[in-house]
C-alpha positions in Angstrom: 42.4 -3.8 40.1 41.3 -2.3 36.9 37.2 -2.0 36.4 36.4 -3.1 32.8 32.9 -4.1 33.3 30.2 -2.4 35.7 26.6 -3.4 36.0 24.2 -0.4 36.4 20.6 -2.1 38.4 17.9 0.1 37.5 14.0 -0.2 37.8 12.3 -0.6 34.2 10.4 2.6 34.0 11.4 5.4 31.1 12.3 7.9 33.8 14.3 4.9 35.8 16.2 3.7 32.6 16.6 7.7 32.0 18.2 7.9 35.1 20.6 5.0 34.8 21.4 5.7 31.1 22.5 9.5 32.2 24.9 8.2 35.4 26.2 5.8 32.4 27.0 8.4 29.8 28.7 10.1 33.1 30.9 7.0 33.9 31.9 6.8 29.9 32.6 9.9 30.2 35.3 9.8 32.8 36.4 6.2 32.2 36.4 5.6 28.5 38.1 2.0 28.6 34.5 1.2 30.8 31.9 -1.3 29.9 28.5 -0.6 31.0 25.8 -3.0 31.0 22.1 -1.9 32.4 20.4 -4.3 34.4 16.5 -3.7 34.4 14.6 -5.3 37.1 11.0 -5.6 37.6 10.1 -4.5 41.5 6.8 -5.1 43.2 6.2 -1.1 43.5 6.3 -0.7 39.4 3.9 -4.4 39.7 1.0 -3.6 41.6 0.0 -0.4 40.1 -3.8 -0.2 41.7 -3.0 0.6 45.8 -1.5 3.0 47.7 2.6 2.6 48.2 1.9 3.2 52.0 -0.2 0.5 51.7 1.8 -2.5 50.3 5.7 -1.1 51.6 6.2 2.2 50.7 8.7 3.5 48.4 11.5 1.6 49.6 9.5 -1.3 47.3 11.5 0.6 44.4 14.7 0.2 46.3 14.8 -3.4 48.0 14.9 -5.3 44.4 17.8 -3.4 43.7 19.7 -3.9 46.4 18.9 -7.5 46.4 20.8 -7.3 43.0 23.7 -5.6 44.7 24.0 -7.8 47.4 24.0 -10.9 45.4 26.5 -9.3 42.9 24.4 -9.2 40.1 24.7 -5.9 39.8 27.7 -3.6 40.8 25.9 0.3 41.4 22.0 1.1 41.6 20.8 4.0 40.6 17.9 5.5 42.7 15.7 8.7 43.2 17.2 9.7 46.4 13.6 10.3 47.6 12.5 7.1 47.4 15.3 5.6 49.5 14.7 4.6 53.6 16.9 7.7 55.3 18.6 4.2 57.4 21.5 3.3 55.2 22.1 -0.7 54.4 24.3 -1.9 56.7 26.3 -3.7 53.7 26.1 -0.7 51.3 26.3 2.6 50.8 25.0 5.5 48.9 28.8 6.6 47.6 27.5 9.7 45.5 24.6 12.0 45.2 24.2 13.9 42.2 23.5 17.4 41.7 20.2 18.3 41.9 17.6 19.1 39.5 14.8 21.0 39.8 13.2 20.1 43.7 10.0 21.8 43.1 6.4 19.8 42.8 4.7 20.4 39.5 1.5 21.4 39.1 0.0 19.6 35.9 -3.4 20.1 34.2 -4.8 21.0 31.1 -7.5 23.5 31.8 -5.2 25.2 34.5 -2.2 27.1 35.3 -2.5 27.4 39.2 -4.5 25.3 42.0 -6.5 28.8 42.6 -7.8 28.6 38.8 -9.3 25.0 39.5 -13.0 24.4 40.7 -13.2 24.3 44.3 -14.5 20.4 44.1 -11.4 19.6 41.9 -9.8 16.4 41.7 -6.4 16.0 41.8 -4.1 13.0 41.6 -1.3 12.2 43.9 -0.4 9.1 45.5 1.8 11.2 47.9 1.1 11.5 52.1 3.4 14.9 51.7 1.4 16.1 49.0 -1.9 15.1 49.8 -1.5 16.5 53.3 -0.2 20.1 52.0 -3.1 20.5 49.3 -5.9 19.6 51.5 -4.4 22.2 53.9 -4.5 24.9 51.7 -8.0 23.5 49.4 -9.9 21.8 51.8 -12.6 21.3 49.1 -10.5 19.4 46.8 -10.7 15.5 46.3 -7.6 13.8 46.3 -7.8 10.8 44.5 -5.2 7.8 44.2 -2.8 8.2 41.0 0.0 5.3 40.4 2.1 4.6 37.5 4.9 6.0 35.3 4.9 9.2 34.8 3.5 9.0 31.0 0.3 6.7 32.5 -0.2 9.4 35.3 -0.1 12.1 32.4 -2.6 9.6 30.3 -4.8 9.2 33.2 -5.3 13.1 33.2 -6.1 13.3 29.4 -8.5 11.4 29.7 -10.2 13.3 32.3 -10.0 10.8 35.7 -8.4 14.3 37.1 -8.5 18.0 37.2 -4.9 17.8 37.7 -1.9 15.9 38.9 1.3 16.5 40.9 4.4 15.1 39.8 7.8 15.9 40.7 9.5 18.6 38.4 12.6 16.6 38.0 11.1 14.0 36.5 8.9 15.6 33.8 12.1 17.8 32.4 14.6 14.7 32.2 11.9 13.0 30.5 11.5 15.9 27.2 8.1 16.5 29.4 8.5 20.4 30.5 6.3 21.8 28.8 3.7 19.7 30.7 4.2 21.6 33.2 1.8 24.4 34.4 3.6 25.7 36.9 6.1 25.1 39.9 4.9 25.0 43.0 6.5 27.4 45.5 9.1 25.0 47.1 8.6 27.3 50.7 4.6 26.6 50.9 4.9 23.0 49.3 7.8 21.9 50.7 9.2 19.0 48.4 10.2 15.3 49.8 13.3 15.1 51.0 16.1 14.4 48.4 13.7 15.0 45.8 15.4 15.9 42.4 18.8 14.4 43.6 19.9 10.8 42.4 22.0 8.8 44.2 24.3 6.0 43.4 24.5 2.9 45.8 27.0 0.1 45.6 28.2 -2.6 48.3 30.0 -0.4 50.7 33.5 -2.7 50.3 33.4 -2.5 46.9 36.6 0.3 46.7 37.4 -0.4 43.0 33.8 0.8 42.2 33.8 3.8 44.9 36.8 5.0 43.3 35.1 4.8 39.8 32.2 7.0 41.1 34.0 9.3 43.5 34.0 12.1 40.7 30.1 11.7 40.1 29.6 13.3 43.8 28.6 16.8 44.0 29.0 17.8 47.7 26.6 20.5 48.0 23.8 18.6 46.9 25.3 16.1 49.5 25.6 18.1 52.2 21.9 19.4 51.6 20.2 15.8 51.0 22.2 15.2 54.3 20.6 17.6 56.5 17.3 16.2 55.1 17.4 13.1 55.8 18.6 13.9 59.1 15.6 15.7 59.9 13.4 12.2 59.3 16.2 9.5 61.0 15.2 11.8 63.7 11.6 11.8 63.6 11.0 8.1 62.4 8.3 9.1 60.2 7.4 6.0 58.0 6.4 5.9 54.1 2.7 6.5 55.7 4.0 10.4 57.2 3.5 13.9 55.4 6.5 15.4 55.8 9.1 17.0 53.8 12.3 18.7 54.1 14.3 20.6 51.3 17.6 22.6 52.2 19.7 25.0 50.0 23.1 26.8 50.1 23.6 30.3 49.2 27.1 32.1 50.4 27.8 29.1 52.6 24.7 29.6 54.3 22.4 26.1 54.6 18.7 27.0 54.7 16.6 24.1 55.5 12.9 24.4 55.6 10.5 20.8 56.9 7.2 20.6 57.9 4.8 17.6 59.3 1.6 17.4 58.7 -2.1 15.5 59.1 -3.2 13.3 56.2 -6.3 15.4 56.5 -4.2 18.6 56.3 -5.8 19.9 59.6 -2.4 20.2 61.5 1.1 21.2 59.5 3.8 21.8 61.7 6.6 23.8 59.9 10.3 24.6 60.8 12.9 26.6 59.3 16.7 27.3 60.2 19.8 28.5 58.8 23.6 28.5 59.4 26.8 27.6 57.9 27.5 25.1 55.8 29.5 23.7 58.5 27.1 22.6 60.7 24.4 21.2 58.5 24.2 18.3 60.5 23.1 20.2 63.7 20.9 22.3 61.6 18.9 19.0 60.5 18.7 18.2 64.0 17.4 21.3 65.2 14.8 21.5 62.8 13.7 17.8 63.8 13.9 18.8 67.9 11.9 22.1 67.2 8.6 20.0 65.1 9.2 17.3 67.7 8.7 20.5 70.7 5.6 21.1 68.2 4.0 18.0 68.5 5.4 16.0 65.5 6.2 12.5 67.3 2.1 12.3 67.9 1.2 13.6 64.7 3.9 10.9 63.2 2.5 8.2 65.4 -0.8 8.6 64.3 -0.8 8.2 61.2 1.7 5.2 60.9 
């Protein structure tokens, strides 16, 4: 059966619709004959904008409307920042291509600064990340980490106007948005490790569904796959929860996976860290030795503690 029509569900925030509008321009791309409509859909994470994601769901709150849409056929695909999905795959749907990767790296962002070391040691700096509140209080024990929720143009309002010294957003986002040159500077992805999949998008659609796998089979870029893989690995292992520091990020050079993680305390008193490396061939046993060697560490209580 021929495809004329496909329904993209995507969340309603510029970097969201960005997101969905570049995976259609991809599809048109490859299938010229295809209709593509964009349904936007409001989800209780992009609604309550004043507490803490850990506190009302987690991320998977920018996930679960989607996939309600999928489910009910009301959409056919989802587009999603792979980073905000649960590692534990719906059981009637699948994530049938991952993108290749932008830029993984956290961005540092402030106006009176191009580094953390140039801020005043009582700085104030948004996030409304576990991971990166637990790595910068680690290394700046003196700074104040302060909520910070929104789209990415109100977090970077919310900075002009001086609620913050400075912010951390995810690199990806800021460059697909025309925002780069907000940017003061990358942070070094083997210090702040970045969440894992972050920079990858993924496309989810009702795992049955073969007419619209075979329209998005050619989006999938396999490295990036078999990197976001080993990630996630590391966390189904774990069972850390949307309340957990961690982070994971893998790369391939010469058929060689490197993948780095860490744990950590909200406080940023304890970071357990692991790296590994081998072929590309066995990234799956590479995730799980990195998860067996921070749970030999202590990560299980760390993990249990804060959820």
């Amino acid at each position: 059966m021929t495809v004329n029509i496909l329904r993209i569900a995507t969340r309603q925030s510029p970097l969201a619709v960005w997101q969905a509008e570049f995976v259609k321009q991809q599809l048109v791309a490859l299938h010229p004959h295809l209709q593509i409509e964009l349904i936007k859909i409001s989800t209780q994470g992009d609604n309550n904008q004043t507490q803490a994601l850990a506190a009302i769901g987690g991320k998977s709150l920018f996930v679960k409307e989607l996939q309600k849409a999928l489910l009910a056929h009301e959409a056919d695909i989802a587009v999603h920042s792979i980073k905000d999905m649960s590692v534990h795959d719906h059981p009637q749907l699948t994530l049938a291509a991952i993108l290749k990767r932008a830029n993984a790296s956290d961005a540092f962002v402030s106006n009176h600064a191009q580094t953390m070391n140039e801020l005043k040691h009582d700085a104030i700096i948004g996030t409304a990340s576990p991971r990166r509140q637990a790595l910068i209080t680690s290394l700046y024990p003196s700074f104040t980490i302060k909520l910070l929720r929104g789209n990415v143009n109100t977090r970077l309002s919310k900075l002009d106007q001086g609620d913050y010294d400075a912010i951390i957003l995810a690199a990806a986002g800021l460059e697909r948005l025309g925002l780069a040159n907000r940017i003061s500077s990358c942070l070094p992805q083997d210090i702040f490790i970045p969440a894992i999949g972050q920079g990858a998008l993924g496309i989810e659609c009702r795992a049955q569904d073969t007419d619209v796998l075979n329209l998005i089979a050619k989006l999938h870029h396999e490295s990036t796959a078999i990197c976001v893989d080993a990630e996630r690995i590391v966390n189904r292992q774990l069972g850390g929860s949307c309340f957990t520091p961690i982070g994971a990020h893998a790369t391939i050079d010469n058929g060689i996976l490197n993948l780095q993680a860490f744990v950590g305390s909200l406080d940023g008193q304890r970071l357990l860290r692991s790296h590994q490396q081998g072929p590309v061939s066995d990234a799956k046993n590479i995730g799980l030795a990195i998860a067996n060697d921070l749970i030999q560490q202590g990560a299980l209580t760390l993990i249990n503690h804060d959820s």
